[in-house]
RONULUM-427036 format. One line per 10 residues: their letters; for each residue x, y, z of C-alpha. Coordinates in nm, 2 decimals, always signed. Layout:
N
A	X,Y,Z ~ ...
This chain:
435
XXXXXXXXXX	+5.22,+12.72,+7.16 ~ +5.20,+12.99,+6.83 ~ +4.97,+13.27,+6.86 ~ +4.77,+13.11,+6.56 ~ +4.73,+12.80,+6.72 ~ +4.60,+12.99,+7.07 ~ +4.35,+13.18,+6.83 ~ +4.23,+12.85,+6.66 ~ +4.19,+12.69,+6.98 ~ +3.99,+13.00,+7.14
XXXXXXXXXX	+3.78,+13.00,+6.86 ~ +3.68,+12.61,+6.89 ~ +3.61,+12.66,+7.22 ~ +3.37,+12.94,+7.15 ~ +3.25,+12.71,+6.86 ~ +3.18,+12.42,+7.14 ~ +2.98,+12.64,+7.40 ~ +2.75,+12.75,+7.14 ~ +2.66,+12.38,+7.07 ~ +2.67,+12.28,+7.39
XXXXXXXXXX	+2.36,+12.56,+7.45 ~ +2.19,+12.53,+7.12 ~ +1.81,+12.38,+7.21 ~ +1.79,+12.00,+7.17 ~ +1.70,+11.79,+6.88 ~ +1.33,+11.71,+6.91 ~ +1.25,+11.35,+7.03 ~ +1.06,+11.09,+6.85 ~ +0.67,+11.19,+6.88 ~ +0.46,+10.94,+7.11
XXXXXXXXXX	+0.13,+10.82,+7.08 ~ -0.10,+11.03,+7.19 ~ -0.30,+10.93,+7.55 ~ -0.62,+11.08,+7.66 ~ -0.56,+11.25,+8.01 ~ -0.80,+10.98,+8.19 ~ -0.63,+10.67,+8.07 ~ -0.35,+10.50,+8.23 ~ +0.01,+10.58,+8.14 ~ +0.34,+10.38,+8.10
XXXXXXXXXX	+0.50,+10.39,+8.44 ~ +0.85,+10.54,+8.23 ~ +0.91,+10.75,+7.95 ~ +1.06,+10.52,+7.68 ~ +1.31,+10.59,+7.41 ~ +1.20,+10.48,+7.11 ~ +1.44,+10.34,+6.88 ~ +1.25,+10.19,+6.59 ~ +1.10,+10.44,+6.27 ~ +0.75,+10.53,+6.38
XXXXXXXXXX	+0.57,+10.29,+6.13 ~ +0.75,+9.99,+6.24 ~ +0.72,+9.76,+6.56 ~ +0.87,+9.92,+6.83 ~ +0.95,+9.65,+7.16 ~ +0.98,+9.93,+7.37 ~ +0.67,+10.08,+7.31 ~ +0.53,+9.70,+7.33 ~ +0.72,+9.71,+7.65 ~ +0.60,+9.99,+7.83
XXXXXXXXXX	+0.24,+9.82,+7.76 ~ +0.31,+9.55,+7.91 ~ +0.44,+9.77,+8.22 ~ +0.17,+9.95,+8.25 ~ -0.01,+9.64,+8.25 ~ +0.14,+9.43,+8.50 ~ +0.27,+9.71,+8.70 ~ +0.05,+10.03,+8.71 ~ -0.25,+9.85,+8.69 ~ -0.13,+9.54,+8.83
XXXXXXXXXX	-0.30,+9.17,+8.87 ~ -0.68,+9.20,+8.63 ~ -0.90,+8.97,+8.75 ~ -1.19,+8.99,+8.50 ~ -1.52,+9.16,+8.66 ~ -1.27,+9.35,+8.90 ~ -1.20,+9.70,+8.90 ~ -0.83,+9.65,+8.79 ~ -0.96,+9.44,+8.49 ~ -1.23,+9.75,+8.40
XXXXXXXXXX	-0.90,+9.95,+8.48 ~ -0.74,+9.77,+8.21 ~ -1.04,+9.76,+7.95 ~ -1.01,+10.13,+8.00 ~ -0.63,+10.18,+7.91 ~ -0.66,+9.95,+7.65 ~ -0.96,+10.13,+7.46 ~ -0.77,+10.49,+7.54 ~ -0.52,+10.33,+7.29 ~ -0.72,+10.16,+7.06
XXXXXXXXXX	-0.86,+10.51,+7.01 ~ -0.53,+10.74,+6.99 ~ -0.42,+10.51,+6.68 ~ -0.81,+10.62,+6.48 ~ -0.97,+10.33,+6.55 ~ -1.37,+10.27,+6.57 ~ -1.36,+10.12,+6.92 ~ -1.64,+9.89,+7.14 ~ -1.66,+9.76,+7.42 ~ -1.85,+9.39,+7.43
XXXXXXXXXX	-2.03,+9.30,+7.72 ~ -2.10,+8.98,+7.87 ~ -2.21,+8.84,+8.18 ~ -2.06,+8.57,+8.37 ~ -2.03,+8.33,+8.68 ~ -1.73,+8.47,+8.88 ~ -1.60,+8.25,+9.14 ~ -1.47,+8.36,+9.47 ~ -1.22,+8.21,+9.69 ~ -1.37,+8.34,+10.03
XXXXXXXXXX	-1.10,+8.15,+10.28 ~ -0.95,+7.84,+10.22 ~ -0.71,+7.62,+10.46 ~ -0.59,+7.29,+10.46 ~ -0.39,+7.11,+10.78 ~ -0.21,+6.82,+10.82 ~ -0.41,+6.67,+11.23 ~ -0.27,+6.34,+11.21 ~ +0.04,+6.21,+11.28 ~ +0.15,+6.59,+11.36
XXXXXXXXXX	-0.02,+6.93,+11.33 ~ +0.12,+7.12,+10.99 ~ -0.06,+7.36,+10.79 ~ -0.02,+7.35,+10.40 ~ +0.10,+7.69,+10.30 ~ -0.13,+7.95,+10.09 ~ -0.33,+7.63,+9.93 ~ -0.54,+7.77,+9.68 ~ -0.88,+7.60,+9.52 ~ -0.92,+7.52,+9.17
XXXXXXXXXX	-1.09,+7.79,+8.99 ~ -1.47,+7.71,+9.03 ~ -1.39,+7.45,+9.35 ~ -1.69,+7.40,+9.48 ~ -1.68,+7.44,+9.90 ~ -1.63,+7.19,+10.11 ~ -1.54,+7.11,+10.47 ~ -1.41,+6.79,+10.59 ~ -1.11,+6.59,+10.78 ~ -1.08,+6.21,+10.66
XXXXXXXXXX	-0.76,+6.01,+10.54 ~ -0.56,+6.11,+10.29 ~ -0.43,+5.85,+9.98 ~ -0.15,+5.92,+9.76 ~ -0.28,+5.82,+9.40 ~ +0.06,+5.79,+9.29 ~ +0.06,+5.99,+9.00 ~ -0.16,+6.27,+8.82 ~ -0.50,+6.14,+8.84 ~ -0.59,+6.00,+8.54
XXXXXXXXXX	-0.85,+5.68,+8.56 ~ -0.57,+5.41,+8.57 ~ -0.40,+5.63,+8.87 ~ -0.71,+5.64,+9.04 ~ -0.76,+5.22,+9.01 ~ -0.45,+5.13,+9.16 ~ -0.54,+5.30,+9.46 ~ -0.81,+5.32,+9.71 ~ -0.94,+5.68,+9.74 ~ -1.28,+5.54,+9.80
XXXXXXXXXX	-1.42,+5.78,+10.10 ~ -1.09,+5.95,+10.16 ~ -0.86,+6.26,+10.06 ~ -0.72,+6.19,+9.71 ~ -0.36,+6.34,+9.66 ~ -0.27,+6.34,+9.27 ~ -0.02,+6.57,+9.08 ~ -0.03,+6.87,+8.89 ~ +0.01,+6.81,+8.49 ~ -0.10,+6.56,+8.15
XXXXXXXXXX	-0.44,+6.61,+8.19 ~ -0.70,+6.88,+8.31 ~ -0.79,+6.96,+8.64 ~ -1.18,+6.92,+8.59 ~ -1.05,+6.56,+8.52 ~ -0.82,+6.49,+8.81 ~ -1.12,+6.60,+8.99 ~ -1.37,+6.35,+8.79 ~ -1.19,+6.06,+8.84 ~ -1.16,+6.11,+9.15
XXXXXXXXXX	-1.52,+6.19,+9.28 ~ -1.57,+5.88,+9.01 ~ -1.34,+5.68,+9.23 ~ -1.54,+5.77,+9.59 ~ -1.32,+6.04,+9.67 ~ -1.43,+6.31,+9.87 ~ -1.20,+6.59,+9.74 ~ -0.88,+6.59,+9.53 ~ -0.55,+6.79,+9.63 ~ -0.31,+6.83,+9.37
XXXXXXXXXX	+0.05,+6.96,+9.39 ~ +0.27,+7.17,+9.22 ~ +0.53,+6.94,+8.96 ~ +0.73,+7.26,+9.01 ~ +0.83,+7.43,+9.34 ~ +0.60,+7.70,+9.44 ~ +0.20,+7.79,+9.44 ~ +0.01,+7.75,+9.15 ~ -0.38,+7.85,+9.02 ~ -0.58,+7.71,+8.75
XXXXXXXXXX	-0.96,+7.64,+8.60 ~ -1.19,+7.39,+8.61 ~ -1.32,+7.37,+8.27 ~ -1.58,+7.11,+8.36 ~ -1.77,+7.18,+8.72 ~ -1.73,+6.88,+8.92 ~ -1.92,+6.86,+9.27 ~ -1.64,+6.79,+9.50 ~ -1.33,+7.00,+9.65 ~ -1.03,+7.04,+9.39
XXXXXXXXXX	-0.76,+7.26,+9.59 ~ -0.40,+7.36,+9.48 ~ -0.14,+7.32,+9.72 ~ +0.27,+7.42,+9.61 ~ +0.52,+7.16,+9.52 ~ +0.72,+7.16,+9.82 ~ +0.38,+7.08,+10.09 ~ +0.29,+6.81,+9.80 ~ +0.67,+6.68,+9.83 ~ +0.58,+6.73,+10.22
XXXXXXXXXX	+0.27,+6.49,+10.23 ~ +0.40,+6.22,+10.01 ~ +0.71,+6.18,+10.28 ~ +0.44,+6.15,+10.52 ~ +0.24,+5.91,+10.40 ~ +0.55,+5.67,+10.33 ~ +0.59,+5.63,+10.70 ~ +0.21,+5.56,+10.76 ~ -0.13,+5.71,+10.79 ~ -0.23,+6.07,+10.74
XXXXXXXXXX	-0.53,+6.27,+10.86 ~ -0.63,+6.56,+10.65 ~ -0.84,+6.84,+10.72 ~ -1.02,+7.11,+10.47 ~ -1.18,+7.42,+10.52 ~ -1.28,+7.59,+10.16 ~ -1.52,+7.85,+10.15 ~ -1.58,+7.95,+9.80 ~ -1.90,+8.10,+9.58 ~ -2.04,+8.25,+9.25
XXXXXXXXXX	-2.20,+8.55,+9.19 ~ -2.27,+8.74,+8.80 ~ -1.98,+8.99,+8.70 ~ -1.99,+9.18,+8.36 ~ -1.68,+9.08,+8.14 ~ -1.57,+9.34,+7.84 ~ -1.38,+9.30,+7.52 ~ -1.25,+9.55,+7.37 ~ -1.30,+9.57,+7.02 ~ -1.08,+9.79,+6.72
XXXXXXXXXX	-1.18,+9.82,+6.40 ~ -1.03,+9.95,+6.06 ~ -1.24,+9.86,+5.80 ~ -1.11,+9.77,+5.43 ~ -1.32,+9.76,+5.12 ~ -1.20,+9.35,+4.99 ~ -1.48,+9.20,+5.22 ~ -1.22,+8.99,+5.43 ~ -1.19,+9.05,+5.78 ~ -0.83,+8.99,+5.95
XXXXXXXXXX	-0.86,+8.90,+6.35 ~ -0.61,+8.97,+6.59 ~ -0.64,+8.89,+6.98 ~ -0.52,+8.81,+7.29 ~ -0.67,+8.84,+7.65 ~ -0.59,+9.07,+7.90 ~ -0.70,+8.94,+8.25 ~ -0.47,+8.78,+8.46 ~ -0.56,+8.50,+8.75 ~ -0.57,+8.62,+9.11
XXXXXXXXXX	-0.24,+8.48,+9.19 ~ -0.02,+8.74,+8.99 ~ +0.03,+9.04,+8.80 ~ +0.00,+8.82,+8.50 ~ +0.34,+9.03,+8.33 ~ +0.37,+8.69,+8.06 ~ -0.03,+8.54,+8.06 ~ -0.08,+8.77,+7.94 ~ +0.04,+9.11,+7.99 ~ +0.28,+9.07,+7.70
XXXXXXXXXX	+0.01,+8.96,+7.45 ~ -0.20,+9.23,+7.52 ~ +0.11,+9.48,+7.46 ~ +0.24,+9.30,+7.14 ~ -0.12,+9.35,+7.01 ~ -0.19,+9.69,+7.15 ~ +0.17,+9.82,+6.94 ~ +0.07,+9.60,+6.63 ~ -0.24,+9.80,+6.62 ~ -0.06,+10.13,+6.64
XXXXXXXXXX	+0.19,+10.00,+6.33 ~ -0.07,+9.88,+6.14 ~ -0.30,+10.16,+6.14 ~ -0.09,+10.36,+5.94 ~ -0.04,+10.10,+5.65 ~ -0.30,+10.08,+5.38 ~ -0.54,+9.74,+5.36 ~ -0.80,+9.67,+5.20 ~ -0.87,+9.41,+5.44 ~ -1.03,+9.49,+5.75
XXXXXXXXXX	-0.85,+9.48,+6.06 ~ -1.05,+9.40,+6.36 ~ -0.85,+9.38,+6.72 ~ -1.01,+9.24,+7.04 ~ -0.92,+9.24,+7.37 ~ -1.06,+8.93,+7.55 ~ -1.21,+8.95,+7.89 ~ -1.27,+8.66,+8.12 ~ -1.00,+8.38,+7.89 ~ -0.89,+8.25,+8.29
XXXXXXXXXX	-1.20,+8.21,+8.39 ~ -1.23,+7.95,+8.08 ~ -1.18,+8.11,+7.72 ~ -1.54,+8.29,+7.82 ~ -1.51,+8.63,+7.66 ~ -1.38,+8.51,+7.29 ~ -1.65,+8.20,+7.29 ~ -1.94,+8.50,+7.32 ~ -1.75,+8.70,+7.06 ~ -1.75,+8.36,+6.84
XXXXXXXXXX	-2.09,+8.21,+6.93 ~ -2.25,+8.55,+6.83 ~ -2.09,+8.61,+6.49 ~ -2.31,+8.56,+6.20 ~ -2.27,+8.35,+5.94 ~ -2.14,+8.67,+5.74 ~ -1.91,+8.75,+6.02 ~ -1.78,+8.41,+6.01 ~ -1.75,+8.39,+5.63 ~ -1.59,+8.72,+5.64
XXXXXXXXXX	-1.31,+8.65,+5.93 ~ -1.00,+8.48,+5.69 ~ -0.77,+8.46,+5.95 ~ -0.72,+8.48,+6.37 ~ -0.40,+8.55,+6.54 ~ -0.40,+8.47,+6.86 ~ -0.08,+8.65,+7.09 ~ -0.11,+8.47,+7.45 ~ +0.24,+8.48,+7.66 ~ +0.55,+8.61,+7.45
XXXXXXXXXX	+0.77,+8.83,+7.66 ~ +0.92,+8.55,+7.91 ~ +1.01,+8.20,+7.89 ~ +1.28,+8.01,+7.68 ~ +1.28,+7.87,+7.34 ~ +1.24,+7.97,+7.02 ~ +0.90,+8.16,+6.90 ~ +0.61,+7.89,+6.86 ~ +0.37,+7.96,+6.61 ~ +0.09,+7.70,+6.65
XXXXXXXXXX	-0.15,+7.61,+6.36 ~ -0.17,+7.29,+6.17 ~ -0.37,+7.50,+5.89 ~ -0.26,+7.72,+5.62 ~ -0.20,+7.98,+5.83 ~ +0.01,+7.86,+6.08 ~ +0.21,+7.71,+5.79 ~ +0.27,+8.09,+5.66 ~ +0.31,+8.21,+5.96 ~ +0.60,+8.00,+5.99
XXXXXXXXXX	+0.71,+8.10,+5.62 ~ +0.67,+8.46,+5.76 ~ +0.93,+8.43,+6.04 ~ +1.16,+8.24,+5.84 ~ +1.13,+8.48,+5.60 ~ +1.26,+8.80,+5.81 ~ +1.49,+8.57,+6.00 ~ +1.30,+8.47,+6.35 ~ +1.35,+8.08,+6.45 ~ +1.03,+7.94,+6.53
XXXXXXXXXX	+0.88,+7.65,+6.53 ~ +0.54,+7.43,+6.53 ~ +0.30,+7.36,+6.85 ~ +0.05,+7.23,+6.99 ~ -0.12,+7.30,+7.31 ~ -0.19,+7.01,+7.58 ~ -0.48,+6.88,+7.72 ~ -0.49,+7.10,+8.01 ~ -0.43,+7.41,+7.84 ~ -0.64,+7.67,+7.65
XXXXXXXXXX	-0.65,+7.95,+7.42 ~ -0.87,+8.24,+7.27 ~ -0.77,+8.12,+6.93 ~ -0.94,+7.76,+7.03 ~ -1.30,+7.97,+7.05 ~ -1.28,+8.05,+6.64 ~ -1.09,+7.70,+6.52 ~ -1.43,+7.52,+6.68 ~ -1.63,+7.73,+6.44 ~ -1.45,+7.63,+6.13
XXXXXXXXXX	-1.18,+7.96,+6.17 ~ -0.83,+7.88,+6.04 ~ -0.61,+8.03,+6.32 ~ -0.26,+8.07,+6.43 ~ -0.12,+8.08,+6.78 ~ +0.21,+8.31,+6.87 ~ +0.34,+8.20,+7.26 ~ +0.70,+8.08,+7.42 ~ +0.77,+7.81,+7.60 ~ +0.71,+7.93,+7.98
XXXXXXXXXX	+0.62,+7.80,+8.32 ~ +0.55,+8.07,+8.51 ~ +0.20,+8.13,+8.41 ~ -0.07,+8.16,+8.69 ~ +0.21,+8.21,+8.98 ~ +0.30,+8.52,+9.18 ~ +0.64,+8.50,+8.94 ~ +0.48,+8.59,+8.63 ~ +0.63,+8.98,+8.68 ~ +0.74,+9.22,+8.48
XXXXXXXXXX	+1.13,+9.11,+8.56 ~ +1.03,+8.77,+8.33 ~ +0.98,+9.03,+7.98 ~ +1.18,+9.05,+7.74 ~ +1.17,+9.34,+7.52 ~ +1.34,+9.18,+7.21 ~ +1.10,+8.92,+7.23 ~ +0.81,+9.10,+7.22 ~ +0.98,+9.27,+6.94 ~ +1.04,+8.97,+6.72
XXXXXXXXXX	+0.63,+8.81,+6.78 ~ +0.57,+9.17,+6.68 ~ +0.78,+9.18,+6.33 ~ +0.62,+8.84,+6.25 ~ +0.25,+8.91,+6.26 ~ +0.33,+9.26,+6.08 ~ +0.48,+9.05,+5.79 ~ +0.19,+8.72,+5.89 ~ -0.05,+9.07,+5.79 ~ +0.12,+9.17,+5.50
XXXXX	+0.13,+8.83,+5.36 ~ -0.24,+8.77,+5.41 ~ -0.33,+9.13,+5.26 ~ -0.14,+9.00,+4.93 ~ -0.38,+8.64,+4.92
């Protein structure tokens, strides 16, 4: 080794140490959070520039969602909780922010059990009554209605004083239930068409028992009853009582006289954390906010929260059914962000209007597959409250079957997922600021 070549090295090396102890580069600047709100469970590294939709930022939203905060039952303290974190951010972005208040029946699950007495003793695991279940108690045969309890199920068999045992899916629950109490049956269990638990609502009160039970105790009852009678008891306790809902309202206001509205709920049902339904909405709106606040409109952007959507779409039908008729004429467009993060499938963006036709054209346009929906008859949506009233309005979901189970966790999000729903309604925006 030459002298020269010993000097060159030496000095490299000096060259390296210096680096190695020079101060870091600066990182990316994060939104700033008020000292009382909640914060993301992790500090994330934020890859994309600061005015466009970041999925980790989305992501750690939907954390502290579904995680820090945890399952938000609406008129709870973890749903206030919530309401709380999500107005913090509303606010750090320079929004005017509200909250909406609105009072409503919550229902109650005080103890509920169901056992098998005859031909053995077995007790159903965890069942769980149909969201505004009314309570009953009662032991009498059970009949297998032999399929989901619609009116020609409930014809073929007879459920006339007995136990009616139908299965989950095709049509609501408030109709399972009234066909059956229309067929003489004294309460109606349904089972999972999937293995596990399962909650839901009854969008119609009906006045007898409607109680959940998982796939594998419905599997359990039909082997039962194919080797001969079966005695059921029930023991539901359940009741109402007023709670306060709050949405959470974000405004920036433009100058054209068109209003742009984009929401998504952020209560989950009892059973879960609610990571997917809908954690992941809330976060894909909460980070659209952020993105779109620093982009120049002359629409205004108005952003809401809904309370209460699992307890039967009841916080965004009181924001509809108490917007005036200038509010209404004013509102061009509603996106509607409900379950994005988990699932399979391409992204659906429902809407047989002009909007969900550019919404479409939107994702096409920046590359995202999606595709055309609608929802079924036993399924619901905030978007649903402003299409009643004459709104034309777009749904963006995925295809997922975890919703209302203790599986909907933050394991089932996917980050570029939320990214892509994201990318679309910034362009969906753009598009409609253009019109």
């Amino acid at each position: 080794m030459s002298k020269l070549f010993r000097a060159l090295l030496l000095i490299a090396l000096l060259i390296s140490v210096i680096a190695c102890n020079a101060a870091p580069a600066s990182a990316p600047a994060l939104a700033t959070q008020p000292a009382a709100t909640l914060a993301p469970t992790a500090a994330p590294t934020f890859a994309a520039a600061a005015n466009d939709f970041d999925a980790a930022r989305a992501m750690e939203h939907n954390r502290a969602l579904a995680v820090t905060i945890g399952t938000r039952v609406s008129g709870t303290e973890k749903g206030a909780q919530a309401a709380d974190y999500i107005a913090a951010q509303f606010k750090s972005y320079g929004y005017a922010v509200e909250k909406q208040n609105f009072s409503f029946e919550f229902w109650e699950d005080t103890g509920t059990q169901i056992e098998v007495t005859a031909p053995e003793l077995r007790a159903m695991n965890k069942p769980r009554p149909i969201q505004y279940s009314p309570a009953g108690h009662l032991s009498e045969d059970l009949v297998s209605v032999g399929g989901v309890g619609n009116e020609n199920d409930f014809a073929r068999a007879n459920a006339k004083g007995k136990i009616a045992l139908v299965q989950r899916g095709t049509i609501p629950f408030s109709d399972k239930a009234k066909n059956g109490a229309g067929a003489g049956a004294l309460a109606v269990i349904i089972y999972n068409n999937a293995p596990g638990p399962f909650a839901g609502t009854l969008q119609n009160r009906v006045n007898i028992p409607a109680i959940g039970i998982s796939g594998e105790d419905g599997q359990t009852l039909v082997g039962l009853l194919q080797n001969g009678a079966v005695k059921i008891k029930i023991e539901s306790d359940t009741r109402l009582a007023q709670k306060t809902g709050n949405n959470v309202i974000a405004t920036k206001r433009g100058t054209s006289g068109k209003m742009l509205l984009l929401g998504g709920h952020y209560d989950s049902v009892e059973a879960g954390p609610g990571a997917n339904d809908n954690g992941s909405g809330t976060a894909v709106l909460l980070e659209l906010a952020r993105v779109l606040a620093q982009k120049q409109f002359k629409d205004t952007l108005t952003f809401i929260a809904f309370d209460a959507e699992e307890f039967g779409l009841i916080g965004s039908r009181h924001h509809a059914d108490n917007l005036t008729e200038r509010d209404r004429a004013q509102i061009a467009a509603m996106l509607n962000f409900d379950m994005l993060g988990g699932g399979r499938g391409p992204l659906l963006l429902g809407g047989e209007g002009a909007l969900g036709q550019m919404a479409r054209d939107a994702a096409k346009e920046i590359g995202v597959d999606a595709r055309n929906f609608a929802l079924g008859n036993n399924a619901g949506s905030d978007h649903q409250s402003f299409t009643r009233i004459g709104i034309d309005a777009v749904m963006f979901s995925r295809d997922y079957d975890l919703l209302h189970t203790p599986q909907d966790a933050i394991g089932e999000i996917r980050a570029e997922w939320l990214g892509e729903a994201g990318r679309v309604a910034v362009r969906l925006v753009e598009m409609l600021e253009g019109k």
